[in-house]
C-alpha positions in Angstrom: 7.4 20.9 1.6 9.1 22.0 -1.2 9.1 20.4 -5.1 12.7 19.6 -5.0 11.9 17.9 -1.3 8.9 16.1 -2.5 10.9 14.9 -5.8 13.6 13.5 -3.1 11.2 12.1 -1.3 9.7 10.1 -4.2 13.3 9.4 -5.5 14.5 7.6 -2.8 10.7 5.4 -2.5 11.8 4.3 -5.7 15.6 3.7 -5.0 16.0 2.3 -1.8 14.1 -1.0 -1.0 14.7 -1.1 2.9 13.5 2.6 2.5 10.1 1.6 0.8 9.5 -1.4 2.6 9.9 0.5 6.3 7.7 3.0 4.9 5.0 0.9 3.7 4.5 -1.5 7.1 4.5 1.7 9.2 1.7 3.0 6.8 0.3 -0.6 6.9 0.3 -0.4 11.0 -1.6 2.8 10.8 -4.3 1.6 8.4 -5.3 -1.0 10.8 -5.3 1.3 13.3 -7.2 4.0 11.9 -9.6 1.0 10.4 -9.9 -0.6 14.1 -10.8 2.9 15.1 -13.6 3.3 12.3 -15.1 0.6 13.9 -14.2 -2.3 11.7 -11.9 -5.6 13.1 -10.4 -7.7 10.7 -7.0 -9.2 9.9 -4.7 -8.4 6.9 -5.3 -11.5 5.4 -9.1 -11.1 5.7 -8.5 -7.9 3.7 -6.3 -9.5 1.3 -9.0 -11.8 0.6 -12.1 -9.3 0.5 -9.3 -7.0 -2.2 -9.0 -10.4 -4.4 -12.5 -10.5 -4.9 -12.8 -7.0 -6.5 -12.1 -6.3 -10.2 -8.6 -5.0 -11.4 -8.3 -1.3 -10.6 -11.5 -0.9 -8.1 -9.7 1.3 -6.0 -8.6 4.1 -9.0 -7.0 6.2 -7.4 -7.2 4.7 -3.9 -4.5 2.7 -4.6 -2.0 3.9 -2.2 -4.1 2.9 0.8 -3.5 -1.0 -0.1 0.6 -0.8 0.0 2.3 -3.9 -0.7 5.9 -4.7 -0.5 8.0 -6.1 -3.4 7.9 -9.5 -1.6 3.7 -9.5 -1.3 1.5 -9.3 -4.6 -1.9 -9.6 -4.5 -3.7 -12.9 -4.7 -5.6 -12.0 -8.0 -6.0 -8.7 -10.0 -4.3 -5.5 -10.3 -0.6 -5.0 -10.1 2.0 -3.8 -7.4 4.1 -1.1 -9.3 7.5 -0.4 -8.7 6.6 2.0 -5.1 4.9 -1.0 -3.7 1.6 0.0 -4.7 -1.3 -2.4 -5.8 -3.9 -1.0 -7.8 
């Protein structure tokens, strides 16, 4: 991929809500299924709740694995920034 793709790419996260939110439940789907997979079985709630008992920024630079969208913040700690991130 090139810069001026990747740039695009990010652009358009940033720009276009139904963009970012499609993106971040099909990265959400996969999560639980690579999770699942790992060997692990709990909801997205249950994770929600396990996440709200860690410290603001625990997951550094991990952040991207816990997507929100604009319409879900986390119950306590960290932030969701303007990609739908939550870190």
């Amino acid at each position: 991929m090139s810069h001026t793709s990747a740039r695009a790419f990010l652009a358009k996260i940033i720009d276009e809500e139904g963009f970012r939110k499609h993106l971040v439940a099909e990265l959400s789907k996969k999560r639980m299924e690579l999770i699942r997979e790992a060997g692990y079985e709990f909801s997205e709630q249950e994770l929600d709740q396990a996440k709200a008992d860690l410290p603001p920024g625990a997951f550094g630079h991990l952040a991207g694995w816990f997507c929100y969208t604009a319409d879900e913040q986390p119950s306590k700690g960290g932030h969701c920034c303007s990609s739908g991130l939550w870190h």
